[in-house]
N, C-alpha and C positions, 0 to 999 in steps of 0.2 A: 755625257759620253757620245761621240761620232757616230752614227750609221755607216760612217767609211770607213769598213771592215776592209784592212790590210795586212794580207799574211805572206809574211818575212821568209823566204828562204834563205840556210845557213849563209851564204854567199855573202848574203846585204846587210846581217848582221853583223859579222867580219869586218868588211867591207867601211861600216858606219861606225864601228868600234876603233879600227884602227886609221882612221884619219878623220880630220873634222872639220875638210871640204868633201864636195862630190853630193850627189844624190842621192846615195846613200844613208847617209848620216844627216841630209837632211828630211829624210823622212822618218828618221826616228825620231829626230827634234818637231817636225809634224805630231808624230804621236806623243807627244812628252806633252805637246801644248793643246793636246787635245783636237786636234784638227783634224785628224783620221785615228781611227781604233786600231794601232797596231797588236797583231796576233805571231803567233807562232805555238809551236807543240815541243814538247819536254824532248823528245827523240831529234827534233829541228834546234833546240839549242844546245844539247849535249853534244852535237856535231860539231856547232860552232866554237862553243867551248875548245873541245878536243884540239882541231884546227886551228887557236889562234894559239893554244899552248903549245905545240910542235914549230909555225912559222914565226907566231910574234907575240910571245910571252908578255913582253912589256907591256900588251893590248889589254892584258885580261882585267886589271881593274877597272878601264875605263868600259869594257863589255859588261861585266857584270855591273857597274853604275847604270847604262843604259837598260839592262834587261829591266833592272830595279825599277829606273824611272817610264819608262817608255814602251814595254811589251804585254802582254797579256798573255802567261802559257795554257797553252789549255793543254792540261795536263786528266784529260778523261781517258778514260781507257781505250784501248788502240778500236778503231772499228774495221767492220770486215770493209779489206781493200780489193776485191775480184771489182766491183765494178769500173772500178777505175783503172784496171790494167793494159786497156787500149789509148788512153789519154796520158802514159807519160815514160820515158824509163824504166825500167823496173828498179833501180836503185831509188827515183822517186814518188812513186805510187803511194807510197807511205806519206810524203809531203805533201801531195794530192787528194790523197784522203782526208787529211788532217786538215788545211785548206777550205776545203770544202762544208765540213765537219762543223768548221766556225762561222760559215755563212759568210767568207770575204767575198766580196765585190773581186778583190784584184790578187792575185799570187804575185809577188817579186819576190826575181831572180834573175838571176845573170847567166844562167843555165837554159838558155828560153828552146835550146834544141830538143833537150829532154821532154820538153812538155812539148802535148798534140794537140793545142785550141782542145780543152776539154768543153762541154756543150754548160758546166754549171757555174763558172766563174772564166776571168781576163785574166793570161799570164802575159806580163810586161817586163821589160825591166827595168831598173829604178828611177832614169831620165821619162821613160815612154807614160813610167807613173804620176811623175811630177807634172807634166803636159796632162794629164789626164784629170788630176784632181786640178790643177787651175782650168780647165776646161769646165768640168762639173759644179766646183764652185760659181764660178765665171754665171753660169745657166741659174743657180740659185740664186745671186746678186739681180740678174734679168727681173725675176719673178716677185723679188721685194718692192722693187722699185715703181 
């Protein structure tokens, strides 16, 4: 399993569910081949769920395939979210906690106004992530060599 702890807001879920181009969807194929540790939280996909049932129903097999193949829920009990109420939305503080919770390296989202540069992980979004793990990779390819 990856070190490259990646935690999925609903958006990218969505997003990588319902087309099978975009940055999106290729970082869940990322996570499906093990190449980064895709996360998310039970409250983060019942979001997505909800949302692809009301805009695009026809999504929801190929979401729920990908949660199956490709996500990791951390489905632990909610933790206390005050410290992180400066770092995000208040609609999102709950995804920021949870994020965090799991030790990712990186939040993606496509919502990047909501979050404030929290001080314990990178909120990116799904293009800036893909630059980012081929950068990082890129540095560990350096170091074998």
């Amino acid at each position: 399993m990856s070190n490259l702890i990646v935690f999925f807001d609903a958006d990218v879920l969505l997003a990588g569910s319902a087309s099978t181009t975009g940055a999106a969807h290729l970082l869940l194929t990322l996570s499906e081949l093990g190449i980064i540790q895709g996360m998310t939280s039970a409250h983060v996909q019942e979001e997505a769920r909800r949302k692809l049932a009301k805009k695009i129903p026809d999504a929801l097999p190929e979401f729920e395939e990908i949660i199956r193949r490709a996500v990791t829920i951390n489905d632990s009990s909610p933790i206390e979210t005050t410290p992180f109420q400066n770092f995000a939305h208040p609609k999102d503080v709950p995804v920021l906690a949870a994020a965090v919770e799991t030790n990712a390296r990186w939040l993606v989202t496509f919502n990047l106004k909501d979050f404030y540069q929290p001080p314990q992980l990178t909120v990116l979004n799904a293009e800036q992530t893909i630059r980012t793990i081929r950068e990082t990779l890129g540095h560990v390819d350096e170091h074998l060599q």
